[in-house]
N, C-alpha and C positions, 0 to 999 in steps of 0.2 A: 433453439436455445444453446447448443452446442457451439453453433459458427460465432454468435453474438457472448456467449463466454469466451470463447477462444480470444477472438478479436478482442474483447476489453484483457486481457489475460498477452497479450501481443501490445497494446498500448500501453499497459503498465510495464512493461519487461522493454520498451523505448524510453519510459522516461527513470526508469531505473537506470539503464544505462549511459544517461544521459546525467542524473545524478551522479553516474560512478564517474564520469571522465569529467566533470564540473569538479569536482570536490579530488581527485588526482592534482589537474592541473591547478586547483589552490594551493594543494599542498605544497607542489614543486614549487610553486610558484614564492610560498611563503617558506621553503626551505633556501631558495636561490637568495632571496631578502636577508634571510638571516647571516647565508655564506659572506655576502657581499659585505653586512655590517660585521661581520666577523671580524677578531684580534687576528688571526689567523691571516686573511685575503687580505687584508689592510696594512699587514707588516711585510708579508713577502711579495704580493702583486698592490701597490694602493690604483695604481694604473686601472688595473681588469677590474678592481674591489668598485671603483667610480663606473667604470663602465658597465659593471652588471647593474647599481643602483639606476644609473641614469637609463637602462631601458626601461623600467616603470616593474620590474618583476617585482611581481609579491601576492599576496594570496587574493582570489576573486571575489571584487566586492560583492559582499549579500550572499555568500555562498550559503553560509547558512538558512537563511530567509527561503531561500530555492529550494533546499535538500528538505526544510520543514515541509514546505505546500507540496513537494512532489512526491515524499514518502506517504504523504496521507490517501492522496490520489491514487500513487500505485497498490498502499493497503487493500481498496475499496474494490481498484480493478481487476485484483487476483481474484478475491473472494467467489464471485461466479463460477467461474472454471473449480475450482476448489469444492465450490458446494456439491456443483453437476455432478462431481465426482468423487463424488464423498470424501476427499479428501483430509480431512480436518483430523487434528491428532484425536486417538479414542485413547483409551485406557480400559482393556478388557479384564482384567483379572478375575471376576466375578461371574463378566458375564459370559464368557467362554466356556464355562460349566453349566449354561443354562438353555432350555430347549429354543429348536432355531424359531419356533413360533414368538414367545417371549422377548427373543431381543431382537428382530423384525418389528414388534411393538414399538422396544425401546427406539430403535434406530428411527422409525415414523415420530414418536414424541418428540426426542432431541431434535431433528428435522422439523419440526413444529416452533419449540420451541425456539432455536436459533434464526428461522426466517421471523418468526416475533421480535426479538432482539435488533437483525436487520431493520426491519421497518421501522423501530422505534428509534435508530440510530440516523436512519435518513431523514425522520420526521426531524426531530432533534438538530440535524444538519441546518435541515432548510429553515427553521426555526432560528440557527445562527448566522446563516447566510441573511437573510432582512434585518437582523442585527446589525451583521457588521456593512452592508449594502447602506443600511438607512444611516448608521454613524460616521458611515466615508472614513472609517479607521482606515492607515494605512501603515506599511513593513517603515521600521526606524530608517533602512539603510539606503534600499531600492525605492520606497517609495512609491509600491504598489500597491493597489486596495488589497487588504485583507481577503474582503467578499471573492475575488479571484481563486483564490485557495478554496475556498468554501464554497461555492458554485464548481468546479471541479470533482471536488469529492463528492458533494453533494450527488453530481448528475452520476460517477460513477457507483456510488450507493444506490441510487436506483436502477440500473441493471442490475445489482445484486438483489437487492429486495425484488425484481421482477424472478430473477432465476431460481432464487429461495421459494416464491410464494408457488414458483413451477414444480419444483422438487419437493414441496411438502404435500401438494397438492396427489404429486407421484406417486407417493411413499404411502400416501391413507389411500389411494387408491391402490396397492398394489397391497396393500395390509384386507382391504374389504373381500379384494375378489381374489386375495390369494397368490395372483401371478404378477411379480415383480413388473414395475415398468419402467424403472430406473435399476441399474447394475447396483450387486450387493457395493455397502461400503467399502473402501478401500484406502480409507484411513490409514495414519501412521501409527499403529498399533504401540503399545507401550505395556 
């Protein structure tokens, strides 16, 4: 479970990055656009002001359309790695004062709970991936299926719902017989 977190946790943090240098180069691209129509470049270079337009600089089409399907995908692909290790913000103020049997409960519950939530969000998914798969919707700009986006997340939602149903699984197991089988929490405490 750990290699197979990692790895979707390694694919998301590629196409984060790949988001982050997509969505640069629009910008540059779409500030270089603006210099070029500039009162500025037009009055004292109109020469360079034609030449920057006439390379075609300006922001990358569909950047946006890209940065939507690929934030939702890297959403999905962290969450594993996150879960395996408890990562997820807590909020202890309460239960910091409370015996460590108690919030080992708690911690197995929320763990419960949240891989419920996972699986209802993958179901949910696939439920809109034949949605949009069956209606052939496609992006305004790029003009790609929809269903692409939602088949991505989708699959990455199911390693999460698998690594969840691992860890909950852990967690009442290590609440029954006592001996942790997953490392305590390590949440971002608050």
């Amino acid at each position: 479970m750990n290699r197979l977190a990692r790895l979707m946790a390694i694919i998301g943090g590629l196409v984060l990055v790949g988001l982050v240098v997509l969505t640069s180069v629009s910008v540059l691209g779409r500030g270089g656009n603006t210099f070029g129509h500039g009162d500025f470049l037009t009055s004292v270079a109109p020469g360079l002001a034609e030449a920057l337009i006439n390379t075609g600089i300006g922001p990358v089409k569909g950047d946006f359309e890209l940065v939507e399907a690929g934030i939702a995908f890297a959403i999905f692909a962290f969450l594993p790695l996150c879960q395996l290790h408890g990562g997820h913000a807590t909020v202890d103020v309460f239960t910091s004062y409370l015996p460590g049997r108690i919030n080992r409960v708690l911690v197995t519950f929320w763990e419960v709970i949240l891989t419920a939530v996972i699986v209802l969000i993958s179901w949910r998914l696939f439920a809109g991936l034949q949605g949009k798969f069956g209606n052939g919707e496609i992006t305004y700009i790029l003009q790609f299926p929809v269903w692409y986006a939602y088949a991505a997340s989708f699959a990455a939602s199911l390693v999460a719902a698998l690594v969840g149903i691992y860890c909950a699984a852990a967690r009442v197991i290590g609440l029954i017989s006592g001996r942790p089988v997953l490392p305590a929490t390590g949440g971002a405490g608050h």
